[in-house]
KOLMAR-334215 format. One line per 5 residues: number of its first residue (from 1); their letters; for each residue x, y, z of C-alpha. Coordinates in pm, whole numbers. Example, Ala and Ser with C-alpha at 12.3 -4.5 7.8 and 13.67 -1.06 7.14 Angstrom:
BEGIN
1	as	1230:-450:780 ~ 1367:-106:714
This chain:
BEGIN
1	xxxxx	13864:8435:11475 ~ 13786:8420:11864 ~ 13441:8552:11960 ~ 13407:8673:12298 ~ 13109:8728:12510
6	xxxxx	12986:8807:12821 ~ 12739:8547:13014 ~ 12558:8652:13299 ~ 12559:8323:13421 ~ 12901:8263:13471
11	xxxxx	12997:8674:13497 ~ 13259:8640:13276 ~ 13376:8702:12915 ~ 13391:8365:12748 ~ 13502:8266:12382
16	xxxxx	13206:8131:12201 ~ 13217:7826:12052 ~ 12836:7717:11906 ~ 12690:7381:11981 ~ 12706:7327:11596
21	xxxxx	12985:7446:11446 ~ 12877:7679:11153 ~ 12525:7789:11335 ~ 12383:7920:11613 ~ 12099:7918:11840
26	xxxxx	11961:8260:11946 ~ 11651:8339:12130 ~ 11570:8678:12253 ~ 11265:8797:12486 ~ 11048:8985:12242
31	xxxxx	10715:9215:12355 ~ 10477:9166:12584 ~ 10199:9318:12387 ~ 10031:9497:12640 ~ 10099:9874:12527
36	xxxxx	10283:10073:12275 ~ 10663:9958:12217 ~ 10928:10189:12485 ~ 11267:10254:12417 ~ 11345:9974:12645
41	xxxxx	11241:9673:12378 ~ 11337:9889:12062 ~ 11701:9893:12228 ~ 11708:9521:12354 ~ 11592:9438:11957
46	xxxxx	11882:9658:11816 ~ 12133:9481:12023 ~ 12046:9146:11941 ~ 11971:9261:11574 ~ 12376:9399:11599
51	xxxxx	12463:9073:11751 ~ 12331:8873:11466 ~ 12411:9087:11203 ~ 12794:9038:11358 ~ 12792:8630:11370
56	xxxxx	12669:8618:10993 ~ 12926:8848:10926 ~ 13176:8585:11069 ~ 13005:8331:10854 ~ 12800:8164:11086
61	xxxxx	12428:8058:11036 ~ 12207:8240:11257 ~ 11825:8074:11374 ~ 11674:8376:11561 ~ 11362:8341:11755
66	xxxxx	11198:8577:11900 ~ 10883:8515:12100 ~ 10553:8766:12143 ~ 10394:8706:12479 ~ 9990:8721:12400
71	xxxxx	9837:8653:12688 ~ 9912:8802:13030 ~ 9732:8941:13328 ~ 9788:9281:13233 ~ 9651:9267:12900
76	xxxxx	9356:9116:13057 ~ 9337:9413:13257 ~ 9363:9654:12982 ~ 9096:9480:12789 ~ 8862:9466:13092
81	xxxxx	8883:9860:13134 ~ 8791:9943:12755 ~ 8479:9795:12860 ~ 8434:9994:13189 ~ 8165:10280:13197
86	xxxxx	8356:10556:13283 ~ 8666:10441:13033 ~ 8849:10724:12909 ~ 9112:10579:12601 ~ 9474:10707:12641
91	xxxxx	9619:10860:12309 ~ 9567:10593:11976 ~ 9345:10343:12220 ~ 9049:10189:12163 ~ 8740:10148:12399
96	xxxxx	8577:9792:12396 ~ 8839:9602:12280 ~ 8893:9215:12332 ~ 9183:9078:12487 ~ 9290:8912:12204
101	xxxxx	9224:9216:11940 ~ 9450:9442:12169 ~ 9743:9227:12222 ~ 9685:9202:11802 ~ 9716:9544:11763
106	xxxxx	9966:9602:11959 ~ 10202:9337:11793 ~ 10173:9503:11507 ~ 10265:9867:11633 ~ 10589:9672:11805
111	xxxxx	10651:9503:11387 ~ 10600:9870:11269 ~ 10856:9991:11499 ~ 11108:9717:11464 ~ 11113:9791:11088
116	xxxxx	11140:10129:11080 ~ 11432:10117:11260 ~ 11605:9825:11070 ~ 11534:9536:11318 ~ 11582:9219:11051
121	xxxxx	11283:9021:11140 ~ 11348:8664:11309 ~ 11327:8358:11163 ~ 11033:8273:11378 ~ 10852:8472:11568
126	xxxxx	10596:8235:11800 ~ 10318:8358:12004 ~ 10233:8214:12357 ~ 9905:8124:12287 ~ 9993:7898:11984
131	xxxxx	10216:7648:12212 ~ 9972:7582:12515 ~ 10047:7169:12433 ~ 10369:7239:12497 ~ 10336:7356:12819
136	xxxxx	10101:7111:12908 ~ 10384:6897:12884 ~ 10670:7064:12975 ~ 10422:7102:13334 ~ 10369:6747:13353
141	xxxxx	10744:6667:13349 ~ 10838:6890:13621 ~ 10521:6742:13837 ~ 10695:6414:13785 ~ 11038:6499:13855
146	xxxxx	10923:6638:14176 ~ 10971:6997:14095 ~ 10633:7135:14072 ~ 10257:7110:14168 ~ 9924:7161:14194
151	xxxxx	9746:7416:14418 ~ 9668:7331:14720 ~ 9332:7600:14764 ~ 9207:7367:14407 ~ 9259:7725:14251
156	xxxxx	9368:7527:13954 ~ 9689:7653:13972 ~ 9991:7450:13935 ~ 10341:7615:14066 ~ 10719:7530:14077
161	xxxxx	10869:7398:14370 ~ 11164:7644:14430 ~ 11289:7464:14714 ~ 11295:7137:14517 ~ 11586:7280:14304
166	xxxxx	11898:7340:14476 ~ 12028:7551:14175 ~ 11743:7832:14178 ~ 11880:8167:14237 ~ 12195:8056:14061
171	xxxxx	12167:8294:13738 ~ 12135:8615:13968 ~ 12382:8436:14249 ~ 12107:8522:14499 ~ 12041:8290:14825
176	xxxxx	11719:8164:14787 ~ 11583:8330:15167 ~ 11675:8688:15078 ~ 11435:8670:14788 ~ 11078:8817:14806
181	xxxxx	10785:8667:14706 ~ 10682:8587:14380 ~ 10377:8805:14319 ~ 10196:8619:14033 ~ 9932:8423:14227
186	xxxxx	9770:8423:14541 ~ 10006:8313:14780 ~ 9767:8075:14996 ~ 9774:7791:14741 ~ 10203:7762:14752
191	xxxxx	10411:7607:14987 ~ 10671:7866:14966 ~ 10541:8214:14900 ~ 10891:8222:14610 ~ 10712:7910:14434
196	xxxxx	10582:8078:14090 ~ 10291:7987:13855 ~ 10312:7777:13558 ~ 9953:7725:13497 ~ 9719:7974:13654
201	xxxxx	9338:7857:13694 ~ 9074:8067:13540 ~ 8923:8334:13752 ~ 8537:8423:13817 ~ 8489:8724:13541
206	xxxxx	8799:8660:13316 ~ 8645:8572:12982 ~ 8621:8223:12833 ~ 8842:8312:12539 ~ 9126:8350:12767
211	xxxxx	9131:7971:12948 ~ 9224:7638:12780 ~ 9102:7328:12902 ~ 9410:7153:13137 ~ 9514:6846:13309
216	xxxxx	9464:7064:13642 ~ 9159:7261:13508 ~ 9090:7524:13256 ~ 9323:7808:13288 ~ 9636:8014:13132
221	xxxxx	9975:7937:13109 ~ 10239:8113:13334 ~ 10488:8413:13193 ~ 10797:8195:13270 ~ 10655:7871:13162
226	xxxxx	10621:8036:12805 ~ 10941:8111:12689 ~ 11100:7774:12809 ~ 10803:7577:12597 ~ 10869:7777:12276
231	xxxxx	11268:7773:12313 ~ 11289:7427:12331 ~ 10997:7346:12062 ~ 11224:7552:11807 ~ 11622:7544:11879
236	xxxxx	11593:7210:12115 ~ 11664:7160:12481 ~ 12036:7301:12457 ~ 12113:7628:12250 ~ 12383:7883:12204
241	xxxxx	12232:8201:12341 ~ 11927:8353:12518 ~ 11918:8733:12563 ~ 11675:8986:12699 ~ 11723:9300:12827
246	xxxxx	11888:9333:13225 ~ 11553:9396:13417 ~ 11442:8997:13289 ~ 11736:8851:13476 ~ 11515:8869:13764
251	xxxxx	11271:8688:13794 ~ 11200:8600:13455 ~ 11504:8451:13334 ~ 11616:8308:13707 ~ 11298:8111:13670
256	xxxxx	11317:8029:13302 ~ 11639:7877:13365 ~ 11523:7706:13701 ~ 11221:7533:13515 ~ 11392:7416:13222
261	xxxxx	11704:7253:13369 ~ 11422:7124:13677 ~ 11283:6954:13325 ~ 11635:6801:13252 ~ 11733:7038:12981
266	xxxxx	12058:7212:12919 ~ 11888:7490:12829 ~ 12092:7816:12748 ~ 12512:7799:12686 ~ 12507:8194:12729
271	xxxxx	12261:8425:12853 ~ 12363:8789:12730 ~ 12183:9066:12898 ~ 12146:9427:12758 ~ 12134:9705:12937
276	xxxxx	11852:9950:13046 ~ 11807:10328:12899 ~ 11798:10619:13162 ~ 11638:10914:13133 ~ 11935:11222:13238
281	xxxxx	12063:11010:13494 ~ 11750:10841:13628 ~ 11511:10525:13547 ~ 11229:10617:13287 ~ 10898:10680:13481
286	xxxxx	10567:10759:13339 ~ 10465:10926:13678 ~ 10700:11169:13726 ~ 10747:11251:13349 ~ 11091:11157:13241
291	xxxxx	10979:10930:12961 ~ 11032:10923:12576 ~ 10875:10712:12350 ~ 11022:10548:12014 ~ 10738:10734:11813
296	xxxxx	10837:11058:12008 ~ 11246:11008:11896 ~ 11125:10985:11561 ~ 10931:11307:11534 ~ 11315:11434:11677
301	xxxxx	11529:11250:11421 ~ 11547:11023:11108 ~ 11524:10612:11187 ~ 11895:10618:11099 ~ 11946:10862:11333
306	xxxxx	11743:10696:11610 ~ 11884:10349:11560 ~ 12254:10524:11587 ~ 12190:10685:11895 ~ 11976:10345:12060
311	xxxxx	12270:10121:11932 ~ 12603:10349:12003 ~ 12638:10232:12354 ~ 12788:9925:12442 ~ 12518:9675:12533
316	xxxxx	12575:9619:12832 ~ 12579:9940:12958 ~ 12321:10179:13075 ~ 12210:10412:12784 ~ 12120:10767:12885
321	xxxxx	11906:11020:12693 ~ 11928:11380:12744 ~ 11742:11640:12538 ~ 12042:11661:12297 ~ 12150:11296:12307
326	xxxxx	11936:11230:11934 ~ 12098:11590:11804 ~ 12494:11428:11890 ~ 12363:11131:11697 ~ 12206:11361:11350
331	xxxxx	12557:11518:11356 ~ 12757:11171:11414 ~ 12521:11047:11127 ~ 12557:11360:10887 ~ 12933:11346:10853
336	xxxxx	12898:10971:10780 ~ 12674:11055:10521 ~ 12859:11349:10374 ~ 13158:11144:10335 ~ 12955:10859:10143
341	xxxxx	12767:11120:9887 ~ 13069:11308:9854 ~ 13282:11005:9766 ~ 12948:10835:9527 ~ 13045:11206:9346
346	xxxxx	13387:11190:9322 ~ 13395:10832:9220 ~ 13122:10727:9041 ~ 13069:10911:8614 ~ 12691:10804:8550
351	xxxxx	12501:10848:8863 ~ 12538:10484:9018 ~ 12776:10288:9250 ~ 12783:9972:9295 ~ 12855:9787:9661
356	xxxxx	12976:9460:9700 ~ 12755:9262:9968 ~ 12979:9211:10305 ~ 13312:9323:10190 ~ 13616:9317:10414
361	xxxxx	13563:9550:10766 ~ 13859:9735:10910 ~ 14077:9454:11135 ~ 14037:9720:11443 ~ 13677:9708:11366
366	xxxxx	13674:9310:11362 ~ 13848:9322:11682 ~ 13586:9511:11875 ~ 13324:9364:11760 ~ 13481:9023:11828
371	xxxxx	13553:9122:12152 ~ 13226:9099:12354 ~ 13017:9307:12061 ~ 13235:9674:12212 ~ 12998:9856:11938
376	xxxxx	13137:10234:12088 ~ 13465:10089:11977 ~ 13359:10009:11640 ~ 13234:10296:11553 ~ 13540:10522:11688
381	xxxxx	13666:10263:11370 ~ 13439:10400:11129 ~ 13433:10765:11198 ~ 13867:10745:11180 ~ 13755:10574:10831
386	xxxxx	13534:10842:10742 ~ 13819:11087:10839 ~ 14083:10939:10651 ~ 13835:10883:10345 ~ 13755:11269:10338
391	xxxxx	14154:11331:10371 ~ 14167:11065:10039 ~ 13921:11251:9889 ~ 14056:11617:9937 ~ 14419:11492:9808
396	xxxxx	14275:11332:9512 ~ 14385:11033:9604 ~ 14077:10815:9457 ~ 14176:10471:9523 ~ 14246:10536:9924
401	xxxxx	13856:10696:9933 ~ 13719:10415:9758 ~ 13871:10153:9974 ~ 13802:10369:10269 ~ 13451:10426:10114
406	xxxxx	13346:10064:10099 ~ 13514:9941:10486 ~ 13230:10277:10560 ~ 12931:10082:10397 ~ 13062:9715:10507
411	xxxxx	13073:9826:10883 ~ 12719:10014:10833 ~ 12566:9669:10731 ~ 12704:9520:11041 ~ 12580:9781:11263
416	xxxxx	12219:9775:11036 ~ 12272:10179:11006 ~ 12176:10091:10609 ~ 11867:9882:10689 ~ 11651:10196:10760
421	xxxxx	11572:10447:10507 ~ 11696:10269:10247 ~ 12049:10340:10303 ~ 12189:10234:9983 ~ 11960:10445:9781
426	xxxxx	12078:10704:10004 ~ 12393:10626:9928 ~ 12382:10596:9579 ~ 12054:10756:9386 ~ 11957:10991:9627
431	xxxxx	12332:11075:9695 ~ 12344:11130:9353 ~ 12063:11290:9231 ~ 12104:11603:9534 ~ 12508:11597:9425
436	xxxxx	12424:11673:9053 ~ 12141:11920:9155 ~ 12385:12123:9386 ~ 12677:12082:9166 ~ 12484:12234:8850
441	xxxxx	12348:12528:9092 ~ 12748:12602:9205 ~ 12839:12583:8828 ~ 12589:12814:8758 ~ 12725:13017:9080
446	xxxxx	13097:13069:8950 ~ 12986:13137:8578 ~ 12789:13441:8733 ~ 13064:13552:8960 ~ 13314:13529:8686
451	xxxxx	13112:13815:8539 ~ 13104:13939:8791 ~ 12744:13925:8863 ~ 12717:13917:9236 ~ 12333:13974:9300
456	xxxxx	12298:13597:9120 ~ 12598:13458:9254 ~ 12406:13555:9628 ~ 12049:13468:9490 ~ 12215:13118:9403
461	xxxxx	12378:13084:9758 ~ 12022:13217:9938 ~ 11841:12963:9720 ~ 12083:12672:9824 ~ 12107:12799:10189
466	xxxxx	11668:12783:10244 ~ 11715:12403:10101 ~ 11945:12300:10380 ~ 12245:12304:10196 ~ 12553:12515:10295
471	xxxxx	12799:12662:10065 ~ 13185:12773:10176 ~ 13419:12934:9931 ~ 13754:12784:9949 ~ 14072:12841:9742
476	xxxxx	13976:12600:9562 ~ 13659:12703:9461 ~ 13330:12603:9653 ~ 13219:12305:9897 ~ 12889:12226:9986
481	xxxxx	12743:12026:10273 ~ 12387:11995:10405 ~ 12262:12223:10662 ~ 12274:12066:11055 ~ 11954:12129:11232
């Protein structure tokens, strides 16, 4: 077993090797929780929710922590215009709301959405504002390694000397004079206009509830500072990977990184970037209109269906949706399904099958996975499974479909397509239960036209038809499969 991957740090496909051999350290950026989830973070969770699912496949403990960022300027903002005169709530929002309520609320809209599309919840899952000692400290370091520092307007800001490390810039390979300036804080307090904020000082008109008392005065930690105090509280100074999706290479992982090795740690040993989901071509914008929303995918298509279609692409690359991008994935989905209930017919006597847990994949389907997570690959694996299990199936040879029929569910628990819906009820009872319902209505079917009775023979067929499910005559005798919308 060689696992591959690619780290934007070094831009190149390395083998893997973890820190600890049998475990590994993840960390992914989870949700700021300023608004409703986008397709952005629901795609940046499936990835990394493939990616695990893959390593504990290979046998490898996985720690997974995923962090929720509660307190930021913008939802400040948001809060502070629910209580505006003249506020007018967008769809599902709530006028007069408290900073802290609404970043609540909207963590658990991003939980909803993770589960519904089979996102296996971390192992921890810390929030920003529970780790402000942390930061305290992880500030006070870098102040006394010479790499950051207080304000100089007495703002109460404290910022990171960018100049001071000679490394910055070296995760995006940029030269630290082209950059612009870093646009958290007012730039008269920096000596570089790049330096960022660690620790910004509370504001006239910001409520108390969002400062904590400071070495440098009361105030609210930095974006960047946040992840590298929670990382290292949980999976140490030096883990195996950090991910996030591509637009966080810039500036927030650049910094992350800058910070944390500033503070002496090793920090990451891969960063893994996914990448960003385009709307026909062109980046997702609420102001011109080219925007879809997780909720709106799901009044388009089942979870399963959604979480094919979000995790089909290789994760690196750019993931486009066009108006009959979610219909490709029903129809990719359907004949996976149709092979599974029509082999849980053919092989199973008393209306249950039995899976065993993690099986044996297909070797080609080991091999792209292995091979830098190449999911489009894996897949092109389990559809020629799928084919060759029907083929098994329509030969009668029983043994070759159920072989063929559990590689199908073993690679759908690696890729999580069975974690929403309840996939192996799907598989199994529900399978089932439709199978013997249609099966009794086709018996019933060729007893009446074996008499000849053709006006119930049709009535049969209508009835079947208006449920979703199609029937085709055959020489040897009918097939059904359900309806494609």
């Amino acid at each position: 077993m060689t696992l591959r991957f690619y780290d934007t740090a070094s831009a190149e496909v390395r083998n893997f090797v973890p820190i600890v051999d049998g475990e590994v350290s993840l960390y992914y950026c989870g949700a700021t929780v300023q608004g409703m989830p986008h397709v952005g973070h629901i795609r940046s969770a499936i990835a990394f929710d493939q990616l695990t699912r893959w390593l504990e496949y290979r046998g490898l403990r996985v720690t997974v922590v995923r962090n929720v960022t509660d307190i930021d300027d913008k939802i400040l903002a948001k809060s502070e215009a629910s209580f505006a005169p003249d506020f007018s709530p967008e769809a599902g929002e709530v006028p007069r709301e408290e900073w802290w309520a609404l970043a609540y609320r909207y963590e658990r809209e991003f939980l909803k959405a993770y589960d519904t599309l089979g996102v296996s919840r971390p192992t921890y899952e810390p929030r920003a504002t529970g780790h402000i000692p942390e930061m305290h400290a992880l500030i006070q370091q870098l102040i006394e390694r010479g790499h950051a520092y207080p304000a100089l307007d007495d703002s109460g800001d404290v910022y990171f000397d960018v100049r001071s490390w000679d490394k910055y810039g070296a995760l995006t390979r940029q030269n630290i004079d082209d950059m612009q300036a870093a646009p958290d804080a007012d730039p008269r307090g920096k000596k570089d206009p790049r330096d960022f904020a660690l620790w910004k000082g509370s504001k006239e008109g910001e409520p108390a509830t969002a400062g904590w008392a400071s070495p440098w005065g009361a105030g609210r930690p930095g974006w960047h500072l946040e992840c590298s105090a929670m990382v290292t509280k949980y999976l140490g100074t030096e883990f195996d990977i950090h991910g996030g999706g591509l637009d966080l290479r810039f500036p927030h992982h650049e910094n992350e990184m800058a910070q944390s090795q500033a503070a002496g740690h090793p920090f990451a040993n891969f960063w893994m970037h996914n990448g960003m989901v385009t709307y026909q071509g062109e980046k997702m914008s609420k102001s011109i209109g080219n925007t879809i929303s997780p909720a709106e995918m799901l009044e388009l298509g089942s979870p399963r269906v959604v979480r094919y279609y979000l995790g089909q692409a290789h994760y690196r690359s750019v993931l486009d949706y066009r108006p009959t991008s979610l219909q490709e994935a029903a129809a990719a989905v359907e004949r996976i399904e149709g092979f599974i209930s029509r082999a849980v017919r053919a092989l199973s006597s008393d209306g249950t099958y039995s899976f065993a847990t993690y099986g044996q994949v297909p070797e080609a389907f080991e091999r792209a996975m292995d091979d830098d997570l190449n999911v489009p690959q894996a897949l092109a694996v389990l559809h020629d499974t799928v084919r060759s299990g029907n083929t098994a199936l329509t030969e009668d040879r029983l043994e070759d479909a159920r072989q063929a029929l559990h590689h199908v569910h073993d690679m759908l628990r690696v890729l999580g397509l069975n974690a929403v819906e309840g996939s192996d009820a799907a598989a199994t009872r529900e399978a089932e239960a439709l199978g013997v319902l249609v099966e009794a209505q086709l018996a019933a079917r060729a007893a009446a036209r074996a008499e000849k009775d053709w006006a119930a023979s049709d009535a049969i067929r209508d009835t079947l038809n208006q449920a979703g499910v199609v029937v085709e005559d055959g020489p040897d005798g009918a097939t059904w499969s359900l309806k494609r919308d």
